[in-house]
C-alpha positions in Angstrom: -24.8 -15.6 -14.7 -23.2 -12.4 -15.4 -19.6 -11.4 -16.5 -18.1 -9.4 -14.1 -17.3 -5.4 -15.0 -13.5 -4.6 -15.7 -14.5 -2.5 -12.6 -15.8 -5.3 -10.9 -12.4 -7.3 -11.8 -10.5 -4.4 -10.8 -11.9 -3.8 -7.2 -11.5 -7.1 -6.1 -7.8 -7.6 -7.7 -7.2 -4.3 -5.2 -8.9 -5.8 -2.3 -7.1 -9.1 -2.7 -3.6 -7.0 -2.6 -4.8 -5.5 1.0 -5.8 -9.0 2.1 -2.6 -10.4 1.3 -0.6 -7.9 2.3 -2.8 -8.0 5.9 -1.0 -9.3 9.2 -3.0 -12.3 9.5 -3.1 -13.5 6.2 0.1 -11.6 5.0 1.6 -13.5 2.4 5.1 -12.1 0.2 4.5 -13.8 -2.3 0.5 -13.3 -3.3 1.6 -9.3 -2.7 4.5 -9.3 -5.1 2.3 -11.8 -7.6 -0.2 -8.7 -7.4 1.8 -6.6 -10.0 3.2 -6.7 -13.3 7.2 -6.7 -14.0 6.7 -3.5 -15.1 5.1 -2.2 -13.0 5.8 1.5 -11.9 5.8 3.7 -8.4 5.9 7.2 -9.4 5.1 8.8 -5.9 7.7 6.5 -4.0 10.5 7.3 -7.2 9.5 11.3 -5.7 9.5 10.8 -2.9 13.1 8.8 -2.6 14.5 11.2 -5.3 14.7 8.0 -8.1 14.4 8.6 -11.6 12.4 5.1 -11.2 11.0 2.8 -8.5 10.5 -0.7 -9.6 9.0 -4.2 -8.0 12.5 -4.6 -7.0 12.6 -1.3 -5.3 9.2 -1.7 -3.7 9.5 -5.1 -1.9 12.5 -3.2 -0.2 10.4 -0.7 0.7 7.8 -2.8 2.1 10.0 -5.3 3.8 10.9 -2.2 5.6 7.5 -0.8 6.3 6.3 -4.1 7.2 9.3 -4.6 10.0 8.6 -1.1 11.2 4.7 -2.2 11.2 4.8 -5.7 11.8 0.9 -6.2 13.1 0.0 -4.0 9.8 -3.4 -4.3 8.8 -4.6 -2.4 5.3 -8.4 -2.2 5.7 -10.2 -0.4 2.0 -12.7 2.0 3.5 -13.7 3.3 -0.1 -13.2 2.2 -3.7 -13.9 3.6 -6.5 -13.1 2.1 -10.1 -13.1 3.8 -13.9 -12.0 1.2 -16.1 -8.2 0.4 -15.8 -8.3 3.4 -13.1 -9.0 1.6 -9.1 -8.9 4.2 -6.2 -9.1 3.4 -2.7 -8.9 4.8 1.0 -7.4 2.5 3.3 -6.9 2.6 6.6 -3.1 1.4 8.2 -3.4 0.3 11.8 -0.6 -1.3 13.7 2.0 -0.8 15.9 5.5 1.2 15.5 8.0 -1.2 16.3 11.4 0.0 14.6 12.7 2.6 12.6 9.5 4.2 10.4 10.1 7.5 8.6 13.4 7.9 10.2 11.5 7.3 14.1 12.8 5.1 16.1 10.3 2.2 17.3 8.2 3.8 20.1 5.8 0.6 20.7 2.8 3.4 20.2 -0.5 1.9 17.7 -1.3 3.8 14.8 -4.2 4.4 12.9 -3.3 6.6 9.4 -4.9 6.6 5.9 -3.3 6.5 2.8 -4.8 7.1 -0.8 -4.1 4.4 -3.2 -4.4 5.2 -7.4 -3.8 1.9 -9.1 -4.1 1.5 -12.8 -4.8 -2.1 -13.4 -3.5 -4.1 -16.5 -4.8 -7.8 -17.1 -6.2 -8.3 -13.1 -2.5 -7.0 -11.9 -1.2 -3.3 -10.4 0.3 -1.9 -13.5 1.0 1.6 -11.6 1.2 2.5 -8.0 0.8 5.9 -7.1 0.3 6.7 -2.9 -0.5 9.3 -0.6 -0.2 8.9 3.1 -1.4 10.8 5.9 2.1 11.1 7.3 1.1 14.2 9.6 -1.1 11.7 11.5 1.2 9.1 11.3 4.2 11.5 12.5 2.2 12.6 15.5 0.8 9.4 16.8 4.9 8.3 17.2 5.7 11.1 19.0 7.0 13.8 16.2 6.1 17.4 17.6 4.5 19.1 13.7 
């Protein structure tokens, strides 16, 4: 039997994140288990205008999200792994039940991608960086563009 690649190691570490993080099988704890205490979130420090975004900061963040998406499921349509380096497309589904990028809760589905860069360290998310398809998102909740 075979060791498994750092690649290998990598992919699944990411695809256990989206499972846990998953409506059905959502679990807080298993997602916040899934990253160092290091760990960094460069887009989201961007995006909210933070010199730094941290685990602390980012379970805010998703405790948010997840209220706003409560049905949330994170389904990997493509990964791709370099050594430390995991990239993935996943596709958000759900439903838009309160406030989400400053909408109010419309009851509408949603089907969105986002593009997740992960730099792995020891099985765990060391980095975070993120990309969604807000445009989509925007539009399916009612948001003229």
């Amino acid at each position: 039997m075979s060791t498994p690649t750092l690649e290998a190691v990598n992919k699944n570490a990411i695809r256990h994140f989206l499972e846990v993080g998953d409506a059905d099988t959502r679990d807080l704890q298993a997602i916040w288990d899934c990253f160092t205490p290091d760990c960094d979130f460069p887009t989201f420090a961007a995006r909210t205008g933070k010199a730094t975004f941290t685990v602390e900061d980012y379970k805010g963040f998703l405790l948010a999200y997840l209220e706003a998406l409560p049905d949330a499921t994170f389904t990997p349509d493509q990964i791709v792994a370099e050594g430390d380096q995991v990239w993935v497309r996943i596709i958000i589904r759900g439903t838009h039940s309160a406030v989400l990028r400053g909408v109010p809760a419309t009851g509408r589905p949603v089907e969105y991608t986002q593009l997740g860069m992960y730099t792995m360290r020891d099985g765990k998310i060391a980095e975070a960086r993120a990309v969604f398809d807000d445009i989509t998102l925007l539009h399916q909740i009612g948001v003229q563009i």
